[in-house]
C-alpha positions as CSV (number, residue, x, y, z in Angstrom):
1,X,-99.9,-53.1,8.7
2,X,-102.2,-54.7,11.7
3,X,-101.5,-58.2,12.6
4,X,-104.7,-59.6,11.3
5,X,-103.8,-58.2,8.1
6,X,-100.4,-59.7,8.1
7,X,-102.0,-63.5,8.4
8,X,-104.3,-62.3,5.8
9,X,-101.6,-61.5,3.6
10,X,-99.8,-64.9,4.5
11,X,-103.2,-66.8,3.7
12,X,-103.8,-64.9,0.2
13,X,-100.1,-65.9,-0.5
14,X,-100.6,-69.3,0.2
15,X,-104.5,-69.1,-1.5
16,X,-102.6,-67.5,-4.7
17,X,-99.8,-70.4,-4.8
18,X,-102.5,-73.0,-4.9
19,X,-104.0,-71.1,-8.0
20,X,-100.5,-71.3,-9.2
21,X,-100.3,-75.3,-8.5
22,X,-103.6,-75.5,-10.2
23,X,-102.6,-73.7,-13.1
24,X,-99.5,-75.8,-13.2
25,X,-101.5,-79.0,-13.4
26,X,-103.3,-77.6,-16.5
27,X,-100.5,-76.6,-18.5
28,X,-97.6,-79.0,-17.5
29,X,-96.4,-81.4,-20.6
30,X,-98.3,-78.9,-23.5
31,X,-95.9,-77.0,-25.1
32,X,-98.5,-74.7,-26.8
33,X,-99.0,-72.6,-23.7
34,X,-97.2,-69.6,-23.3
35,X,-100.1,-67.9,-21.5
36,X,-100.9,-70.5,-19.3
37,X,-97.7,-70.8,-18.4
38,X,-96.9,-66.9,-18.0
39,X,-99.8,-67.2,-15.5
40,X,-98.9,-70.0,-13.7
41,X,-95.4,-68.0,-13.1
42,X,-97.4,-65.0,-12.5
43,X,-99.1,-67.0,-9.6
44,X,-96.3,-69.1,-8.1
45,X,-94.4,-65.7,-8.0
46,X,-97.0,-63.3,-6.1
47,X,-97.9,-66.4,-3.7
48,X,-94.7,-66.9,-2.4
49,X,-93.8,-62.8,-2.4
50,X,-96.9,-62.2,-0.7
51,X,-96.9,-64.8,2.3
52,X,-92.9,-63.8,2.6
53,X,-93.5,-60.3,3.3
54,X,-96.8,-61.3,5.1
55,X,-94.9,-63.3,7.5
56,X,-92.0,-60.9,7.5
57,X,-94.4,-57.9,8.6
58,X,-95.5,-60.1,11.5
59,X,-92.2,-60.6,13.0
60,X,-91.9,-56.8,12.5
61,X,-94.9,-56.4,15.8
62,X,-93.6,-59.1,17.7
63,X,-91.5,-57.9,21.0
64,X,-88.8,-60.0,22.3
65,X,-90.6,-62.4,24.4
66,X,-92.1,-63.4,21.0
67,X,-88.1,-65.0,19.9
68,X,-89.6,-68.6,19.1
69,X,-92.3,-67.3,17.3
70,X,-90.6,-64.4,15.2
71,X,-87.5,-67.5,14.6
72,X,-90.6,-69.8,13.1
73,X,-92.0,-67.0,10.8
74,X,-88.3,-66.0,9.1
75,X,-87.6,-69.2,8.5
76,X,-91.2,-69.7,6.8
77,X,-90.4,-66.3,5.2
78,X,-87.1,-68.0,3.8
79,X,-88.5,-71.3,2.6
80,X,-90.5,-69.2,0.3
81,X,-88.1,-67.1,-1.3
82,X,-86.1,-70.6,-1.5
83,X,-88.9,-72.8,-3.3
84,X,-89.4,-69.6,-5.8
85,X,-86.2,-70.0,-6.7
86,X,-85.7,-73.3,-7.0
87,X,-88.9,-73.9,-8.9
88,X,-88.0,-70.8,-11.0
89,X,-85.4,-73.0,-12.0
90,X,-86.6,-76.2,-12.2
91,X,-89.3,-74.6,-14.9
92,X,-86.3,-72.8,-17.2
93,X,-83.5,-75.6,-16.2
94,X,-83.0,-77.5,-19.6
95,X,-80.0,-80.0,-18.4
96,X,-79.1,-81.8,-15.6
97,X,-77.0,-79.6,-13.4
98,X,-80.3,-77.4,-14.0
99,X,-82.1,-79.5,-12.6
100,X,-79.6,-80.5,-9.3
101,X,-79.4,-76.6,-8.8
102,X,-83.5,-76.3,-8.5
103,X,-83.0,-79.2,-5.7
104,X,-80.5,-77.8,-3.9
105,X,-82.9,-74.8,-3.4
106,X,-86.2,-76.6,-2.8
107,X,-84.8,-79.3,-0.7
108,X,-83.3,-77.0,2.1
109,X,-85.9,-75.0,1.7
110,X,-88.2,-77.1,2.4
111,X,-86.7,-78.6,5.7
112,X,-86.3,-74.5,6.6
113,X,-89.8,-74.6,6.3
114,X,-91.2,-77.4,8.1
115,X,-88.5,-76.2,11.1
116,X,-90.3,-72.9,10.8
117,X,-93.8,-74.5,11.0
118,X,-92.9,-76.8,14.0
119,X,-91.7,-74.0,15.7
120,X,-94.3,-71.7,15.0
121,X,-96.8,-74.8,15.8
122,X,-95.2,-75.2,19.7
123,X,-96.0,-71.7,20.0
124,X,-99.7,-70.8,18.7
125,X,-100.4,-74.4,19.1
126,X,-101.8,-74.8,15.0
127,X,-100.4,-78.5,14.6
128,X,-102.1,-78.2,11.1
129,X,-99.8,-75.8,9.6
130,X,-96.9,-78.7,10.4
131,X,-99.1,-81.0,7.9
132,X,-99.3,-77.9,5.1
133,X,-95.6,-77.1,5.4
134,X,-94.9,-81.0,5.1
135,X,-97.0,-81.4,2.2
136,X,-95.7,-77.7,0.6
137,X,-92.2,-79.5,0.8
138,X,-92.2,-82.7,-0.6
139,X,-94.9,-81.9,-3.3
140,X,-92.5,-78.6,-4.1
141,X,-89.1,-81.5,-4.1
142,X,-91.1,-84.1,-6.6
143,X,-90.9,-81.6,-9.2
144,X,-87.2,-81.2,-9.5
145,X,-86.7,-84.7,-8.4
146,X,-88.7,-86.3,-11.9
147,X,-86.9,-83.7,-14.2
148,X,-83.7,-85.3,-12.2
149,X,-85.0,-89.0,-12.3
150,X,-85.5,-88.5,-16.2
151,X,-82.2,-87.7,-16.8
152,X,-80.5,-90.7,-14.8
153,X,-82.8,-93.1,-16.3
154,X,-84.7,-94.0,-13.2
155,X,-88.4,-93.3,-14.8
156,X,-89.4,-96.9,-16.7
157,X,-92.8,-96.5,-18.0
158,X,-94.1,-93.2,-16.6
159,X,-93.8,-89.7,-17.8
160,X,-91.8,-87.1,-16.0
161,X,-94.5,-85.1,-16.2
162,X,-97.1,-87.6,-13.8
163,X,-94.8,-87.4,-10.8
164,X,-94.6,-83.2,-11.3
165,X,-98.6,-83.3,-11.5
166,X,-98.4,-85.8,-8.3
167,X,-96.1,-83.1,-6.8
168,X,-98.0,-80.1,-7.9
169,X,-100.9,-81.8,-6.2
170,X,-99.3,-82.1,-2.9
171,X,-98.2,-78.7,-2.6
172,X,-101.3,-77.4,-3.7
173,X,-102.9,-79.6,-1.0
174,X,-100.4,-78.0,1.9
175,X,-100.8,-74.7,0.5
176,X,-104.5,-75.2,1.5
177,X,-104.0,-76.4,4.6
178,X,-101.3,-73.8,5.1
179,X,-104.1,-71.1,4.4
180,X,-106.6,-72.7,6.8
181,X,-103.9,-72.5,9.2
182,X,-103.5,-68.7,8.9
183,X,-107.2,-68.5,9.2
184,X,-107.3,-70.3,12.4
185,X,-104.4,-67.9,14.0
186,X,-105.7,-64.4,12.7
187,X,-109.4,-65.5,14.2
188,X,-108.0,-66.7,17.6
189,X,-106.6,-63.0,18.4
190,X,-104.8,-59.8,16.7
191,X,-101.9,-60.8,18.4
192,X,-99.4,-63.2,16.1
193,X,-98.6,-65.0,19.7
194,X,-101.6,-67.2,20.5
195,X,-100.0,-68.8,23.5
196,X,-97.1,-67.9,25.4
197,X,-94.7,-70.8,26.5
C-alpha cells in the first residue's frame, strides 16, 4: 500500500467514525432500534479498524530517521483499538463496574492519542490534528462518564443520554477535523514525513 493511500485509509476511518457518531446521535435513548444501532456498531467498528491499520501501514514505509513520526502514528494506531473497546463496552455495559471498565479503556486511550497527535504534529507540522485528537478524546470519555454519573447520582435534572449526545458530538467534530488533517498530509507529499526535525 502507497503512502497516500495509507492517509486515505486513515481519513475514510476517521470519515466512517463520524457516520458512526452521527448514527449514534439518532438512535441513542430509543430502545426500538436494533438496526440503527447494529449500524452505528457496524460504523464505529470499521472506522476505528480502518484508520488503525491505515496508520499502522504507514509506519510500515517509514525508515528509521522517521522514529518520532512512526512513535506518533502507533500510539494513534492504539488509541483506536482502545476507544473501540472501551465504547464497545460502554454500549453493552449494564452496571456500574461496566461502566468504570469502558473508562478505564477510553480514558488512557485517549491521552495515548492526543500524545500520538502532538508528536505526530511536531513532526509534519498539522497542529490541527492536536484539536481533532483532543476533541476525539474527551467527546469519546463523556459517554462512559454519564452512564458513570447516573449511577452515583451526580445527574439532577438531565438525562444520561444529553451528555452522551454532547459527547457524541465532540467526537464526531474531532473525527472531522481529524480527517481534514489526513487530507492536508497526504496532499503535502507521498512521503508520511512532511518535515524532518
Amino acid at each position: 500500500m502507497t503512502t497516500s493511500r495509507s492517509w486515505t485509509l486513515v481519513a475514510a476511518g476517521y470519515s466512517l467514525l463520524l457516520a458512526g457518531m452521527l448514527a449514534f446521535l439518532t438512535v441513542n435513548g430509543i430502545s426500538s432500534t436494533a438496526g440503527g444501532a447494529s449500524s452505528t456498531a457496524g460504523f464505529l467498528v470499521l472506522g476505528f479498524l480502518s484508520a488503525a491499520m491505515g496508520m499502522l501501514a504507514l509506519t510500515r514505509r517509514m525508515d528509521t530517521l522517521q522514529r518520532t513520526l512512526r512513535i506518533g502514528l502507533v500510539l494513534q494506531s492504539l488509541c483506536m483499538i482502545g476507544l473501540l473497546i472501551g465504547l464497545a463496552v460502554s454500549f453493552v455495559a449494564s452496571s456500574l463496574s461496566g461502566h468504570l471498565v469502558s473508562a478505564a479503556f477510553v480514558v488512557p486511550s485517549g491521552v495515548t492519542g492526543l500524545a500520538g497527535a502532538v508528536l505526530i504534529s511536531k513532526v509534519a507540522r498539522a497542529s490541527q490534528l492536536v484539536i481533532g485528537a483532543a476533541l476525539i478524546a474527551v467527546g469519546a470519555a463523556l459517554i462512559p462518564a454519564a452512564n458513570i454519573a447516573q449511577y452515583e447520582y451526580l445527574m439532577l435534572s438531565i438525562d444520561k443520554n444529553v451528555y452522551q449526545d454532547i459527547g457524541a458530538t465532540i467526537a464526531a467534530c474531532g473525527c472531522v477535523v481529524a480527517a481534514y488533517s489526513c487530507f492536508v498530509l497526504r496532499r503535502r507529499g507521498n512521503a508520511p514525513a512532511v518535515s524532518r526535525s
